[in-house]
N, C-alpha and C positions, 0 to 999 in steps of 0.2 A: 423465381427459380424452382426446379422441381426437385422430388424427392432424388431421384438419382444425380443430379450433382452433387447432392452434399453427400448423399454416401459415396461416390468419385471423388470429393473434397476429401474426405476421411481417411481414404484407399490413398489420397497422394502425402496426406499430414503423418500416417501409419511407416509409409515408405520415409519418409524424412526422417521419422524417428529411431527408425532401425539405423539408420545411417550415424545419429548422434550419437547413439549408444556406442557404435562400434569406436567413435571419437574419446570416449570417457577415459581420463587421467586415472593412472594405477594408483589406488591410496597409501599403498604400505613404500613405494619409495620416497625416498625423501632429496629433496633438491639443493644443491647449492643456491650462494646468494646472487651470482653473476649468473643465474639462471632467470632472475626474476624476473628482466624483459620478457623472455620467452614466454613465461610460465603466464605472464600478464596478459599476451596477447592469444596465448588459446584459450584460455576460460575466457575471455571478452568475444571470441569466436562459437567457444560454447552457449555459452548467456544470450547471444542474438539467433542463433539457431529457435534455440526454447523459446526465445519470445515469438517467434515467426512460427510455430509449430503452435503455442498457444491463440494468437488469433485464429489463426484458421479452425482451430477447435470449439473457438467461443463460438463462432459463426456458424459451424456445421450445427450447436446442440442450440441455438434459438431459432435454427430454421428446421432441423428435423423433426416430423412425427412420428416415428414412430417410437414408441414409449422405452423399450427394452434396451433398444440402440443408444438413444437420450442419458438414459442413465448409465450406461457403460461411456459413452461419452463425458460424462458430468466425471467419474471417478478421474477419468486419466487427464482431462484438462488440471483439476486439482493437483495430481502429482505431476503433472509437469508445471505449472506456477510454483511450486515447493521447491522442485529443482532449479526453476529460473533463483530464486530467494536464495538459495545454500550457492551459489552460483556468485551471485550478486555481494554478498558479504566476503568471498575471496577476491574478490575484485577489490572491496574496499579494502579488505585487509593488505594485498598486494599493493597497491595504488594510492594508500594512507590516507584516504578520501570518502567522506559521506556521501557526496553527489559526481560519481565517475564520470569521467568526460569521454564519450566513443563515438565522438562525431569523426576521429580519425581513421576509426578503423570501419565506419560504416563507408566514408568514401573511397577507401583503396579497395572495396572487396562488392560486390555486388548485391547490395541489401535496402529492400523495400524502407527508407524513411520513415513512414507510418507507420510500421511494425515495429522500431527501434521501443523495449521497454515493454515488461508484462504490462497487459490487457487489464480490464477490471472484469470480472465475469459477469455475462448479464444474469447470471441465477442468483448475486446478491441479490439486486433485486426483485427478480421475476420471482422468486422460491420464500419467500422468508418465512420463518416458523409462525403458524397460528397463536401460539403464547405470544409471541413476540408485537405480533400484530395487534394484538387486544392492549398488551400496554399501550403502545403509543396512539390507541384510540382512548385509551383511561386519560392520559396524558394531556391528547388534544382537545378533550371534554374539563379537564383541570383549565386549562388556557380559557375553554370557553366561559368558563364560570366566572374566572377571576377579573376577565375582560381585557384577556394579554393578546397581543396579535404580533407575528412577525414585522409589520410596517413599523413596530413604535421601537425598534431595535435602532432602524433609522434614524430617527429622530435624535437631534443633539442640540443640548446647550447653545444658545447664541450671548453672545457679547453683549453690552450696555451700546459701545460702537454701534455692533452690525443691523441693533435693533430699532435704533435711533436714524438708518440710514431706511432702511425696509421701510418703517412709515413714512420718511419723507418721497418716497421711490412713490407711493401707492396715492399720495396726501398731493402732489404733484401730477401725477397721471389724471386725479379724479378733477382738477382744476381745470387739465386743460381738455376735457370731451367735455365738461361744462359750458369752456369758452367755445368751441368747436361748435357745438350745439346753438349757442347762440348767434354766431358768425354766418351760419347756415339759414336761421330766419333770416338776418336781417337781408341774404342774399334773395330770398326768394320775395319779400316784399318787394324790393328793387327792381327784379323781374317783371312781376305784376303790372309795377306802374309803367313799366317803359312800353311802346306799342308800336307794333311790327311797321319799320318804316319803309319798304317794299313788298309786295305779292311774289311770294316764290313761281315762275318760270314755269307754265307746262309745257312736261315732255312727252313728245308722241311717243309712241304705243315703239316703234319701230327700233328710236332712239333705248329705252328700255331693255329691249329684249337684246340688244348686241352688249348693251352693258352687262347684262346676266348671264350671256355667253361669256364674254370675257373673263368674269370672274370665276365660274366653274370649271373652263380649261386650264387656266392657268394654276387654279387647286388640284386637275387633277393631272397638272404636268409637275408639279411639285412634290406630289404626292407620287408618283412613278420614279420620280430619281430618289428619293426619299430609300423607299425599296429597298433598289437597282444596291443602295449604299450601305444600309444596312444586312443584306443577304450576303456581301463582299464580305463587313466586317467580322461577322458568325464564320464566315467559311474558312475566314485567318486567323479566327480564335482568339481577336480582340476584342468581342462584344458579345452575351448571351443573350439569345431573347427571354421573356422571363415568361410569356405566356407558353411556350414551347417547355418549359423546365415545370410549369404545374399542372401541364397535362398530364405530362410523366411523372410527376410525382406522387400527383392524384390518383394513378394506374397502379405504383408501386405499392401505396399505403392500401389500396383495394385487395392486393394479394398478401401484406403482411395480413392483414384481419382475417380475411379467408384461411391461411397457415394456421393462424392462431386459435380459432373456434375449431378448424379439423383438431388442430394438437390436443386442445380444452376435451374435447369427443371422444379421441383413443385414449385419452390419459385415466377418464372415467370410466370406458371399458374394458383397458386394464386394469383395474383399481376392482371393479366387480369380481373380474375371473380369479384373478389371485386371492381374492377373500374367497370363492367358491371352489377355486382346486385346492387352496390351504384346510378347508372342513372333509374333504373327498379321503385327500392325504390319510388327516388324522382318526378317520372312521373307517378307512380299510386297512392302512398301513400302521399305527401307531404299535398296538398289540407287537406284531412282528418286529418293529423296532427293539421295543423294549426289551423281548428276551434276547433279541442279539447281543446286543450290548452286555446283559445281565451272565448270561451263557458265556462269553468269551471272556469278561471280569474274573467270574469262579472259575473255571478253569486255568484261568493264570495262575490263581490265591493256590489254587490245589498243586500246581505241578512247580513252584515256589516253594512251598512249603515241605513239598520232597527232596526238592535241588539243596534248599538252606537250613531247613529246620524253622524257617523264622514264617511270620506273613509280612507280605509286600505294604509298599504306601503307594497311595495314589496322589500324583501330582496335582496341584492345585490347578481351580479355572486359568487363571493368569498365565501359567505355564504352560497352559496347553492338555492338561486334564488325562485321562485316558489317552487320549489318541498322542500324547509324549511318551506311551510306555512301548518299548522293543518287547512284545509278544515271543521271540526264540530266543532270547538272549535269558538266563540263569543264574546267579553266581554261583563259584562251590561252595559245600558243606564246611562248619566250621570245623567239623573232625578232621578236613584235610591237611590244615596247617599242623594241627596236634602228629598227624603220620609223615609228614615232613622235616621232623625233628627226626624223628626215630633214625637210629643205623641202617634200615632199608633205603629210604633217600636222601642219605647220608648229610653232612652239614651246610647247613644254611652259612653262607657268610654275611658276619655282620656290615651294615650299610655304611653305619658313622662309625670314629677309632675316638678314643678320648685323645688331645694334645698337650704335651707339656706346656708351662707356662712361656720357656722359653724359645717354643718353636711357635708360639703364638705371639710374644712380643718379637720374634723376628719376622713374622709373615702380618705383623702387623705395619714395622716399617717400611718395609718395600711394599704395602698396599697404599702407604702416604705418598714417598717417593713415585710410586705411577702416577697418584692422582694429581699430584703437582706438575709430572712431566707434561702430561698427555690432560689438556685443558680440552673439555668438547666444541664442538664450533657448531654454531646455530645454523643449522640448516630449515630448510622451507619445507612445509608437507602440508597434504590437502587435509582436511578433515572428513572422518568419513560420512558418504551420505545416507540419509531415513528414506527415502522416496525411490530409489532407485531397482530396490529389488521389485517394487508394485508399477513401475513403471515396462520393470522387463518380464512382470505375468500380465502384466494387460495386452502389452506387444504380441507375447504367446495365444492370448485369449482371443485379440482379435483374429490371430490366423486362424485357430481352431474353429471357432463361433460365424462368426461374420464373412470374413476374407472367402471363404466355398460359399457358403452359403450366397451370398451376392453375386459368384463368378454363375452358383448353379441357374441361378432364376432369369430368366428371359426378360423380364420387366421389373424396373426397382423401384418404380412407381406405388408399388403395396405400401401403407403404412397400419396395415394392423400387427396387434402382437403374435409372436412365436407361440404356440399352445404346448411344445413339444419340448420348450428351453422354459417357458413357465413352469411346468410340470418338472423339470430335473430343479431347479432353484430355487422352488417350494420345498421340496422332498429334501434338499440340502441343509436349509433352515431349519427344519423339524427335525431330522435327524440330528442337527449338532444343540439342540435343546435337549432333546430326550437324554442324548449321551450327559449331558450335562446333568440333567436332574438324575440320574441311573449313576453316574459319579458321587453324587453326594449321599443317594441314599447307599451307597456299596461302602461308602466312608465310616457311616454310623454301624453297618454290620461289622466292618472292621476292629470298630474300637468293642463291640462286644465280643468278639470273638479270641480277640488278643485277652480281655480280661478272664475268660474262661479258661482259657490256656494257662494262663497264669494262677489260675485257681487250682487248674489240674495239676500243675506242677508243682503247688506248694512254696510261689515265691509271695509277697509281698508288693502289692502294685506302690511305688515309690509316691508321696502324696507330691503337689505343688506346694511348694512354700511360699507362703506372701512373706515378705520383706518389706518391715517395716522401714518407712525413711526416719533417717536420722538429721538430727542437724548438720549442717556444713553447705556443698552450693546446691543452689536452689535450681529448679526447671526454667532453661532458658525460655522457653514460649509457656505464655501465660492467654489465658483463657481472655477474651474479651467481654466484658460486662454489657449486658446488650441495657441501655436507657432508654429504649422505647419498645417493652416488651410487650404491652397492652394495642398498643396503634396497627391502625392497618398502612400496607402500601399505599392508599391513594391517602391517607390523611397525611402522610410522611412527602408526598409528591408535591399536595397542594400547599403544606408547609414554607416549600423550598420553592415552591413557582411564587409565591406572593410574597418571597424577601426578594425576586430577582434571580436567584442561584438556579434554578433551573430556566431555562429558555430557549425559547422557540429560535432553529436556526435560521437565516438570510437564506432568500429562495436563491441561493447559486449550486450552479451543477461544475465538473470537476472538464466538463467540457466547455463550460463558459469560460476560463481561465485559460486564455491564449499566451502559446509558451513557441518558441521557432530556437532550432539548432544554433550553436556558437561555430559560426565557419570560419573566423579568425583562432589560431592558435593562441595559446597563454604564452605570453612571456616569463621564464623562472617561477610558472607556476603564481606569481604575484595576481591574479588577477580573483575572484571572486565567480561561483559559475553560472550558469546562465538558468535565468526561470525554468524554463524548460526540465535541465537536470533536474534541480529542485523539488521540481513537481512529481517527475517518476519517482525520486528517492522517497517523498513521504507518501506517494502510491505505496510504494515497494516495502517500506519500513512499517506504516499504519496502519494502513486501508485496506490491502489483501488478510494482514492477520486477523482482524477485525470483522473480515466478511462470515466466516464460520466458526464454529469450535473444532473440528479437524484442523483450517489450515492455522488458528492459535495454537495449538496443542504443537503442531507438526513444526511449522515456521520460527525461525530464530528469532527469540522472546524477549521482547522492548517490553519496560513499564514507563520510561518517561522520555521526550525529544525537546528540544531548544530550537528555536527557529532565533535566525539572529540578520537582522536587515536593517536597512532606512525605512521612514516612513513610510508609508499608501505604497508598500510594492507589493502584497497579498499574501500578508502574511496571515492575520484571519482569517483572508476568504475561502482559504488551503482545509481552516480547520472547519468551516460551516461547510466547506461541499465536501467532506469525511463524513462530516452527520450524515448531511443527504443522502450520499451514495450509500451507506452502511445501515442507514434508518437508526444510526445512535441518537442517545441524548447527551445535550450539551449542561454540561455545571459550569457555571462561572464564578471563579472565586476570585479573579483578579482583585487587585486591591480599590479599584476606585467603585468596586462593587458591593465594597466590604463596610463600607465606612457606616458607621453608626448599628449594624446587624451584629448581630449575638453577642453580645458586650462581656468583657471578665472571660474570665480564664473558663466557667466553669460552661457557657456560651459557644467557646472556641472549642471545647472537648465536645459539646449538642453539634457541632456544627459537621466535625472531621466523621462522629458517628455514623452522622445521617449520612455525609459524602456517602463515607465506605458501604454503608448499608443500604444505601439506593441504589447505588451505583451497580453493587452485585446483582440486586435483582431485576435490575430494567435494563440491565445487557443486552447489547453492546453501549456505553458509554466512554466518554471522553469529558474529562476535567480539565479543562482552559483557565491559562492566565495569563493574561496581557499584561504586558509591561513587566515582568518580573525583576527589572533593574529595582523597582522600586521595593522589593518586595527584602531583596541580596547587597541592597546598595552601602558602600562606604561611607556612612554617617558619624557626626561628633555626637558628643550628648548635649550640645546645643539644639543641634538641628531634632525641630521636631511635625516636620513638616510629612512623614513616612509613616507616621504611628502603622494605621490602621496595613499597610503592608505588612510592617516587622513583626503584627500578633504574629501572621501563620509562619515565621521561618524558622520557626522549634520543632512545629506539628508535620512539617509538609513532606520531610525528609520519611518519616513513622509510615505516611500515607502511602508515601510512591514504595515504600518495602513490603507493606501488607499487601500488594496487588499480585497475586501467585500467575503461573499460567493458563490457568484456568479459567482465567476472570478474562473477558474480554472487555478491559478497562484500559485506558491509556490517558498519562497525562503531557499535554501540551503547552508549552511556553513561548511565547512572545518578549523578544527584547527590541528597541531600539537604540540605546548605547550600552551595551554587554562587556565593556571595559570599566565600566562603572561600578560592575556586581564585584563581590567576593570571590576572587576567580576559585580557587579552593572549594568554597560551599557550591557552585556553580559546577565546577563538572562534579563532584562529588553527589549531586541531585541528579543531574542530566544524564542519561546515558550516552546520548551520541546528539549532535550540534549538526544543523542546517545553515549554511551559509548565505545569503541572497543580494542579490546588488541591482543598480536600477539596470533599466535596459537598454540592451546594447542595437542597434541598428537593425540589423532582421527586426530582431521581437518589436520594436518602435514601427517598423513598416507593415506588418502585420496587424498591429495593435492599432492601427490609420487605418487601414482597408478593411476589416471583418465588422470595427463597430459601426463604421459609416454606412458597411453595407448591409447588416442588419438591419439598421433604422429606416433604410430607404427602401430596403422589400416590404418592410410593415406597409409605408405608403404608395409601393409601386411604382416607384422612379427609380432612375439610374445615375450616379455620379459622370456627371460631366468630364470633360476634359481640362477645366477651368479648375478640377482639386488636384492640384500638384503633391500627391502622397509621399515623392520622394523628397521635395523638398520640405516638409512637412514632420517628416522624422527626421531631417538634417536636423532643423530649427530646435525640436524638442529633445535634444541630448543634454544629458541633464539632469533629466523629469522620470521622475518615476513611473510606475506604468499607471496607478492611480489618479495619478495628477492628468493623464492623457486624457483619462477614460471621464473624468469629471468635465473636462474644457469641450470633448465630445458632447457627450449630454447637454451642459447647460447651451453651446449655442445651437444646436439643432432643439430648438424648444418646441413646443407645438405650434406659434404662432409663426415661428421659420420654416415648420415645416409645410404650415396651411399656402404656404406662398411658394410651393416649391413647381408646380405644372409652369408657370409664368417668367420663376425669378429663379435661375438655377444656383447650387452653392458656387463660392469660390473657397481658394484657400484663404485669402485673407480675412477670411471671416473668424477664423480659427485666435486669430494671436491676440486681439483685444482680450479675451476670456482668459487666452494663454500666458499676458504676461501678470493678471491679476494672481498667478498662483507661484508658489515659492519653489525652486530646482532643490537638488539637492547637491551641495559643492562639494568642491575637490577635499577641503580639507576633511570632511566628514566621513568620505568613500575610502582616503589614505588609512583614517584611525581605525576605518572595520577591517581591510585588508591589514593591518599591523596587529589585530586583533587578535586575526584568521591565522596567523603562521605564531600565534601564541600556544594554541589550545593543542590537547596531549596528542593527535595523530601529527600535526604540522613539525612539533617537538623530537618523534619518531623521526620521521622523514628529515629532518637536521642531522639527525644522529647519522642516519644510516651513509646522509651523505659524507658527512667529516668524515668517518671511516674508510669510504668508499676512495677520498680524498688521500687522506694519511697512506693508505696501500698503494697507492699508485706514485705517491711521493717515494716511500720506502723502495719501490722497484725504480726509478728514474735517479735518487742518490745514491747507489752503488756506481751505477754504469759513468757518473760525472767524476767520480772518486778516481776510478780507474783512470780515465781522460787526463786526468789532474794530475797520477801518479807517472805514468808514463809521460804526461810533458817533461815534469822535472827531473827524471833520470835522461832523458834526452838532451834536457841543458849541462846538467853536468855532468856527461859526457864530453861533450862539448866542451867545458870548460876546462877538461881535465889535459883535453888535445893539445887546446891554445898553450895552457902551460909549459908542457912537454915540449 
């Protein structure tokens, strides 16, 4: 693709977004509760716009070169993922749900599938800070030392059983290619001695040659319907060819590489120019800066000080500095108020009246009696949003900047920089330094100048008084005592990589992790939601805050999440490809990690230090723990099978509070029976809870077809007609997505697959591997969904319904009342006739 599509890409994503903006909910009203459908299904219309506005901006800024554009690009992709996130959290809030379900409204309305759910930005990756980079080379050099590798993550405990079966497996094989081997001489001895009991037949020359014909026609009349059948299949788009898909691939990847060394080329010579018009600037221009700023300060101080008598204060950096101060605006003198008194502008009335006591306990009760009559009723209102005003000067910026500028140019194929837009963006940044530095040196004449004044007048400059503390309560935050105040960060690293606590992530990417919509509706909401959601949600909740310190800062601020599922359904592998994608480090404190490492209490306090302390500085990380049942779990004082969990569950509450917004730190938990924990100490840790359940039909047929097809472009074959995929995911309902992805693997081994040109798959090959492995039952699926409508949003959503309930009951027994009352004055009436 060339440069001027994606600036056309940008011109159309520019145009969409002016259109969302004009969609945006007014903040300051506030909604009823029988509004809530409504209110649920436009932010959910909102929210899918943003994300389909964000794709297309990821795509325009890893394909554009030109460098100016790139980065105006970068800012507004960012604020519109911020808006998808403030977006995304009304939705849970309306919808009482962590992982929203909007497969409904993506199919009543017309919206790209793929697009459904913020993006990950590829400048996480592409872009990552130099500091950052050199940790996780300090890091990977620690791994190399200690002799730790990703592979031995793998690696798990075997059984006395499994190991006792593995040698006989091996001890068995090696028996019989021994026997083989000799069953082979003794065939070819036998050979030898037997002795050809006929002269094989010469054939003439003539006989030969029509043999050779025959068999070359008929290969190559085989080989034409062959074809003829294949070209049909591709044409109906039930068969790819694969050498046809790596030409073009090959073609494509030529022109990303190409993109990317031009990009690599303007980025460095932008990177020159702006270091050379930034010294031009400051060698011809700075001077001039300076007394403007300086010239227009004094002269404020001066015509201030005629207007009040007083001098001015200059607002602080944070508030915006000089450039917050209204230049014509003065107060009046304080002699004016003294002349305002006087019989010339005759009397001031006073503001307040003093009250009697008894006009105050009477206007006290009739403020009870309102406040009891008139009870408020909860109404719905949005919260206001951070992103939205930078979202509508970028819209402005791009019309100004860009939007002419690309109508004016004949060809949009240029990607050098602007000299014209460097030079005004240069001059912007220096000028708001200088003001800056010319603010604070105008502060220090300030404070001299007021002391003078005060010298001349004969007052007394008032001192500060330190106040001394007295006993009584003490400062709630208290200082942390740093216990490794001599050690460097890599000795602190290498520490924690050689008890295990730090480790290398599982090479999984956040794309390996196949997830497919729920196109069955939930029943009463009872159902558990589907990978898929899942997976955006802790994109949506982790992964994006975690890509930068803007969108942490900016983004609604998690320190801890609960993932809660059956086994092998991926719920680790969620948090190895967050490393990945983020270039975090992973701590592992799970408890079966723990066992025998930092003993005693005073161990567990070295342990929580270093977390916090490494953690802060090798940012972005992430503090995992598996199995955290074990950690919250409901124990006698019999049971002492949990030790080594129950040290951290004093410490760990301390841990997830000390993590500010600042910190791009996040801790992660793992449960597989979460009815087991201390429900209390459990959300009380957790901030917000992931649901997950095995897989349902799509995601099972998808999870059939992508790994098979994988493994077999490695080897360049193509699945037969003989793997029945859809009965394949019937058979595996049940099974987790894990448990699929193992029975995949182990029967496609290498020595099934060396056999695959001759011997093609079937599916039954599938179920032997498949019934060795364990489903997951019904009872265990009931107890997490009973689980799931325990926890405090399900709790909500009960409330809101009984209410919901109770009001409509309340409207339906008047009108039966009435029904009831007019029957029985109709009888007796009636009765009254008969009498009569």
């Amino acid at each position: 693709m060339s440069e001027r599509y994606y600036s056309t890409c940008l011109e159309k994503a520019e145009k969409l977004l002016e259109k969302v903006l004009r969609n945006e909910p007014d903040f300051t009203k506030q909604f009823q509760e029988k509004q809530r459908g409504e209110l649920l299904e436009k932010v959910q219309g909102l929210y899918l716009a943003y994300c389909q506005i964000a794709h297309m901006l990821d795509s325009v800024y890893t394909h554009l070169c030109q460098p100016q554009k790139r980065l105006f690009v970068k800012k507004v992709l960012d604020s519109v993922i911020l808006r998808g996130l403030e977006l995304r959290n009304e939705i849970c809030a309306l919808s009482f749900t962590e992982a929203p379900n909007l497969d409904e409204i993506v199919f009543q309305k017309p919206y790209d599938i793929s697009n459904v759910g913020l993006p990950i930005p590829k400048h996480f990756r592409l872009e990552r800070e130099e500091r950052h980079l050199g940790i996780l080379i300090m890091i990977q050099g620690v791994f190399d030392k200690i002799g730790r590798t990703s592979h031995q993550d793998d690696l798990c405990l075997m059984s006395l059983e499994e190991a006792v079966k593995l040698i006989q497996v091996h001890e068995r094989a090696r028996q019989g290619r021994v026997r083989a081997q000799l069953m082979l001489q003794i065939r070819r001895k036998a050979e030898k001695s037997l002795k050809p009991s006929s002269v094989a037949k010469q054939t003439s020359e003539e006989k030969a040659a029509l043999r050779i014909q025959a068999v070359w026609r008929s290969f190559k009349v085989r080989k034409f319907v062959k074809d003829l059948r294949d070209s049909e299949m591709i044409f109906l788009g039930m068969k790819r060819i694969e050498d046809y898909d790596l030409i073009w691939t090959g073609k494509a990847e030529k022109i990303l590489v190409e993109r990317d060394s031009l990009k690599k080329g303007e980025a460095v010579r932008f990177q020159e120019a702006s270091a050379l018009t930034y010294e031009k600037i400051i060698n011809y221009e700075e001077q001039k800066m300076k007394e403007y700023y300086e010239d227009r300060l004094r002269n404020y101080f001066l015509k201030y000080f005629k207007a009040t008598g007083k001098l001015p204060d200059i607002p602080k950096d944070e508030d915006g500095g000089s450039e917050a101060i209204d230049f014509n605006y003065f107060p009046r003198h304080e002699d004016d108020s003294k002349q305002r008194k006087s019989p010339l502008y005759g009397t001031v009335p006073k503001v307040g009246k003093k009250r009697s006591k008894k006009s105050k306990k009477k206007s006290g009760k009739t403020e009870d009696k309102a406040s009891v009559k008139e009870v408020p009723k909860k109404l719905l209102q949005f919260q206001p949003s951070r992103t939205l005003g930078d979202i509508n000067a970028s819209a402005q910026r791009y019309k100004e900047q860009w939007l002419e500028k690309d109508l004016r140019q004949k060809s949009l194929e240029d990607s050098k920089y602007d000299e014209m837009l460097l030079i005004e963006e240069k001059r912007k940044e220096i000028m708001e330094d200088i003001r800056r530095a010319v603010d604070s040196k105008m502060r220090k004449q300030l404070d001299i100048l007021r002391a003078a004044l005060e010298r001349d007048l004969g007052k007394k400059r008032p001192r500060k008084v330190v106040r001394l503390r007295r006993g009584g309560r003490k400062s709630k935050k208290k200082r942390e005592k740093d216990l490794t105040p001599d050690r460097t960060l890599e000795s602190l690293v290498e520490e924690l990589a050689t008890y295990g606590i730090i480790r290398p992530p599982k090479n999984i990417e956040m794309a390996d992790l196949i997830g497919e919509m729920k196109f069955v509706p939930t029943k009463n909401g009872k159902s558990l939601p589907s990978f898929r959601d899942v997976k955006q949600a802790f994109i949506e909740m982790c992964l994006l805050p975690l890509g930068s310190k803007e969108m942490r800062l900016n983004a609604p601020f998690l320190r801890s999440l609960l993932i809660a599922g059956p086994r092998s359904c991926g719920k680790a592998s969620l948090v190895h490809a967050l490393c990945n994608e983020v270039g975090a480090v992973l701590f592992d404190i799970s408890p079966q990690n723990l066992t025998g490492k930092y003993p005693g209490k005073a161990g567990l306090a070295m342990l929580f230090h270093l977390l916090l302390k490494v953690s802060r500085a090798v940012q972005p990380a992430v503090i995992f723990i598996e199995e955290i049942d074990k950690v919250l779990k409901k124990t006698s004082k019999s049971d002492r099978g949990f030790e080594s969990g129950k040290r951290i569950k004093k410490d760990l509450p301390k841990l997830i509070k000390s993590i500010s917004s600042e910190d791009r730190v996040i801790v992660v938990a793992t449960s597989n029976q979460p009815w087991e924990c201390e429900q209390k100490a459990l959300f009380a840790m957790f901030q917000k809870c992931l649901h997950m359940g095995i897989a349902n039909y799509s995601h099972r047929y998808k999870i059939w077809t992508e790994q098979i097809r994988q493994i077999l472009t490695r080897e360049r074959c193509i699945a037969g007609p003989e793997v029945d995929i859809t009965a394949l995911a019937r058979i595996t309902d049940g099974y987790s997505s894990g448990s699929i992805v193992r029975c995949i693997s182990q029967t496609l081994s290498e020595r099934r697959l060396s056999k695959l040109p001759y011997q093609p798959i079937k599916a039954a090959e599938f179920i032997p591997e498949l019934s060795k492995l364990e489903p997951v039952y019904k009872e265990e699926m009931e107890s997490f969904i009973s689980w799931s409508q325990k926890t405090p949003l399900a709790k909500k959503a009960q409330r809101l319904a009984k209410t919901e309930e109770e009001k409509n009951k309340e409207v339906i027994l008047p009108a039966e009342h009435k029904l009831k009352n007019n029957k029985q004055k109709k009888k007796s009436k009636n009765q009254i006739k008969k009498r009569l």
